[in-house]
C-alpha positions in Angstrom: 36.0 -17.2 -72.0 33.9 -15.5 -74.4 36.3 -14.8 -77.7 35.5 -11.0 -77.7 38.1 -7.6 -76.7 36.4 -6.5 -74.1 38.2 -6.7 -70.7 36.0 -9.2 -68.5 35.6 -7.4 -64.8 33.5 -9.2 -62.4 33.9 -5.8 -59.8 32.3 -3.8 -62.5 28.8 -6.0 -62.1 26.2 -5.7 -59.6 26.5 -9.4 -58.8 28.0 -12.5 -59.8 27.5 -16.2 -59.3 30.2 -17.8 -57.9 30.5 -21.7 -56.6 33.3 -22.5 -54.5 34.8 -26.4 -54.6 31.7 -27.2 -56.4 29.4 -26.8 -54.1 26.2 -24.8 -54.2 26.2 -21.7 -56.2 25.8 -18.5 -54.1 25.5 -15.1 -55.7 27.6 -11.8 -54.4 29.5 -8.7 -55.1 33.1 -8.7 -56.4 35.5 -6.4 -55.1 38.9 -5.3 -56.6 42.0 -5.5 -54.4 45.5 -3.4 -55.0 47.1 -6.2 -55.1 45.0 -8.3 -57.6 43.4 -10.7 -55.3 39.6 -10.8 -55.9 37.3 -10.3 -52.3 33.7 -11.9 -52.7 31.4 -10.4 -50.1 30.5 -13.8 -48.4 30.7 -14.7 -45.1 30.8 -18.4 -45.6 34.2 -20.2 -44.9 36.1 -21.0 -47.8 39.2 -23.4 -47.5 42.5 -22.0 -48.8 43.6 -23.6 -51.8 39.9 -24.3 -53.2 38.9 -23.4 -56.3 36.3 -21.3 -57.2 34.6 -19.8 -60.4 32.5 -17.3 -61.0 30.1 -16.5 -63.3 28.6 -13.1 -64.5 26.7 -11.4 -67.7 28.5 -8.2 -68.9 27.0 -5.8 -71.3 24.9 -8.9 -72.6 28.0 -11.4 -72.6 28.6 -14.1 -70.3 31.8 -14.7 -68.9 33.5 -17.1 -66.4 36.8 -17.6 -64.4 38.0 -19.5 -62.2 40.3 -19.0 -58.7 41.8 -20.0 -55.9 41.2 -19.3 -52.3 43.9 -17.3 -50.8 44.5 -16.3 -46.7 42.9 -13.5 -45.6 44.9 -10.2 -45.6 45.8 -9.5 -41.9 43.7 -6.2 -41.2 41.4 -6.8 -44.2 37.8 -6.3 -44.6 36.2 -10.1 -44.1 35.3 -11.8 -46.9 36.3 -14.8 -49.3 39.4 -13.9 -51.6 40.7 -15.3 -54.6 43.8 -15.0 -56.9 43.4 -15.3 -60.4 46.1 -14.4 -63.4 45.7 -11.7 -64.9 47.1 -10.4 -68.1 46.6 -6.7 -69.6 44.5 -5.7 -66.7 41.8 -8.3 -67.8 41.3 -11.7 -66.2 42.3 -15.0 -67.5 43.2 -18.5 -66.6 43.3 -20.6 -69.9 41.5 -24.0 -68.1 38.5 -21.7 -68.2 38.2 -20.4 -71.3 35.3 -20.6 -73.3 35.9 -22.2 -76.8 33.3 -21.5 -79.3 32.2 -25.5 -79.9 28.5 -27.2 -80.6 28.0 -30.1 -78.6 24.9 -31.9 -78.6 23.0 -31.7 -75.0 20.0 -33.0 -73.3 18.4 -30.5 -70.6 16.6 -31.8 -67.8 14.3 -29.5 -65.9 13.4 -29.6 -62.3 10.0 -31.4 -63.3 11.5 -34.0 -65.7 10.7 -32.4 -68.8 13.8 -33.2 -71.0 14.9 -30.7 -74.1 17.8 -31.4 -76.4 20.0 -28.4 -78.0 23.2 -27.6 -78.3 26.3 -25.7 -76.9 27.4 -22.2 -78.0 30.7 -22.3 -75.5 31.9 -24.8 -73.6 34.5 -24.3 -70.6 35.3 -26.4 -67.6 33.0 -23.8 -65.6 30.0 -23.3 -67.6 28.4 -23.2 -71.0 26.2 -21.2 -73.2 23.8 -23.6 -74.3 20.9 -23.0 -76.5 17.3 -25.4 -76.6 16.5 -26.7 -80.3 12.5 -25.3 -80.2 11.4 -27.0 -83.3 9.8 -29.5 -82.2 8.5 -27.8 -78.5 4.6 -27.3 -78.2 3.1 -24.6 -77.0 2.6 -26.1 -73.4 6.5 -27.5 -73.3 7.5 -24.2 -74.5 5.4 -22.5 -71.4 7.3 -25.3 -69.3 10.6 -24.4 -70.6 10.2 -20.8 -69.7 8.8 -21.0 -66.2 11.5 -23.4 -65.1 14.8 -22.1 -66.9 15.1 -19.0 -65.5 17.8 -17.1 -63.6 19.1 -18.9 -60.5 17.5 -22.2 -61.2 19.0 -25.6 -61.1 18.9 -28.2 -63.9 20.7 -31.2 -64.9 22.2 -31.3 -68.1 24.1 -34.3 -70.3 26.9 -33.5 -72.5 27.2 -35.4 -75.0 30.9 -35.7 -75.7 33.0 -37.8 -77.9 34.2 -40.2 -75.3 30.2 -40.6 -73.9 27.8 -38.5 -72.0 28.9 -36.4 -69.0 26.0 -35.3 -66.1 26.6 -31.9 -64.7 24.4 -30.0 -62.5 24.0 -26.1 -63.5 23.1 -23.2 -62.1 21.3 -20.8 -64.6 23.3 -17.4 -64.6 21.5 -15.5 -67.1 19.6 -15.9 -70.4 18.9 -14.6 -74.4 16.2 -13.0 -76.1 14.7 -16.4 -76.9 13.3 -19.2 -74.1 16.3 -21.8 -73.9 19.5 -19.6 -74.3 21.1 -19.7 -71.3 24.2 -19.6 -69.9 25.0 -22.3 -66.8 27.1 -22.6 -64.5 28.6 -25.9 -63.8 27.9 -26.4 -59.7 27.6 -30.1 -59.2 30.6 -31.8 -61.1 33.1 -34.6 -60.6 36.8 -33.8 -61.0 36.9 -36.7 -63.4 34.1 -35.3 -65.7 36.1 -31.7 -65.2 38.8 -33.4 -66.3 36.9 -35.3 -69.6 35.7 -31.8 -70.4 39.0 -30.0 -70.5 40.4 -32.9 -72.5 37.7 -32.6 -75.4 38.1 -28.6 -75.0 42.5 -29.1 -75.9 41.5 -31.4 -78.9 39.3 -28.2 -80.7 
C-alpha cells in the first residue's frame, strides 16, 4: 500500500479494478457494508474463499488490497462480497502492501515492443512502474503511449534477485508522463506470488 496518511476507501471511487482468483480483471463499483464486508457490484459468480484484489487511483494515488470472498448475506442486495482487515477505519492486509522498492523491469506491449524501467512500489497485487525514456524515439514513444493506456493488458518481467518473474497486468491508471503506470497483477502463479512476497519481507 502506498506509504502515505490518507485512509485508502475503494467506496469513495467511481470505479475500481478488481481480479478475483487471478483471472481477468473486471472493473466495478465498491460498496461499504455495516458490517465491514466489501459488496462489488458484479454479477459474476465468485467462489467463497477466493481471493480477490482490487485496484483503484485516489486523489492521484494508487492503491491496492486484497480480499476474500465471503457468503452472501441472506436478504442482501446481489453482488460479490469480500472481507478485508481493517484497522482505524482504513483498509489493510500487510501481504499487499506496497513497499517503496526499484526493481529493474522489462515491459512488453501488446505489439511486441519491449521497454525497460523500473518499479516505484512493488506488492503481491500490483506495481507502480515507470518506463526509462531515454533512449525511446519519437515513433516508440508514440507506440508506448497508444498502447499503455488505462484498461490495457501487457506482460511485464520482474527482474528479481532470485531471477525473472512473468506477470500479466492490467493497466489501472497512469502519471503525467507516457510510461508511469500503475498495474495490476491479473495473470500470476501462486509460486511467483509467493517469490514476490518473499523479496518484499527481505526490504
Amino acid at each position: 500500500m502506498v506509504s502515505t496518511s490518507e485512509k485508502p476507501q475503494p467506496w469513495a471511487v467511481p470505479a475500481v479494478t478488481v481480479s478475483i482468483g487471478g483471472g481477468p480483471a473486471q472493473t466495478c463499483r465498491v460498496t461499504r457494508e455495516t458490517d465491514g464486508t466489501l459488496r462489488l457490484g458484479l454479477t459474476s459468480f465468485a467462489m467463497v474463499g477466493v481471493d480477490a484484489t482490487l485496484l483503484w487511483t485516489q486523489n492521484g494515488r494508487g492503491f491496492s488490497i486484497e480480499g476474500t470472498v465471503v457468503p452472501q448475506p441472506v436478504n442482501s442486495i446481489p453482488g460479490v462480497y469480500l472481507r478485508v482487515d481493517e484497522t482505524a477505519g482504513g483498509i489493510e492486509r500487510r501481504r499487499s502492501e506496497r513497499v517503496a522498492v526499484h526493481v529493474p523491469v522489462v515491459v512488453v506491449l501488446p505489439s511486441g515492443h519491449l521497454f525497460p524501467g523500473r518499479t516505484m512500489n512493488l506488492s503481491v497485487g500490483g506495481a507502480h512502474v515507470v518506463v526509462d525514456l531515454d533512449e525511446v524515439g519519437d515513433d516508440a514513444l508514440i507506440t508506448l503511449a497508444e498502447e499503455l493506456t488505462r484498461g490495457g493488458r501487457v506482460n511485464v518481467e520482474f527482474l528479481l534477485p532470485d531471477g525473472p518473474v512473468d506477470i500479466g497486468c492490467q493497466v489501472g491508471g497512469g502519471g503525467d508522463e507516457p510510461g508511469d503506470v500503475r498495474l495490476l497483477f491479473v495473470d500470476v502463479t501462486p509460486q511467483n506470488r509467493h517469490r514476490i512476497g518473499a523479496f518484499l519481507a527481505t526490504t
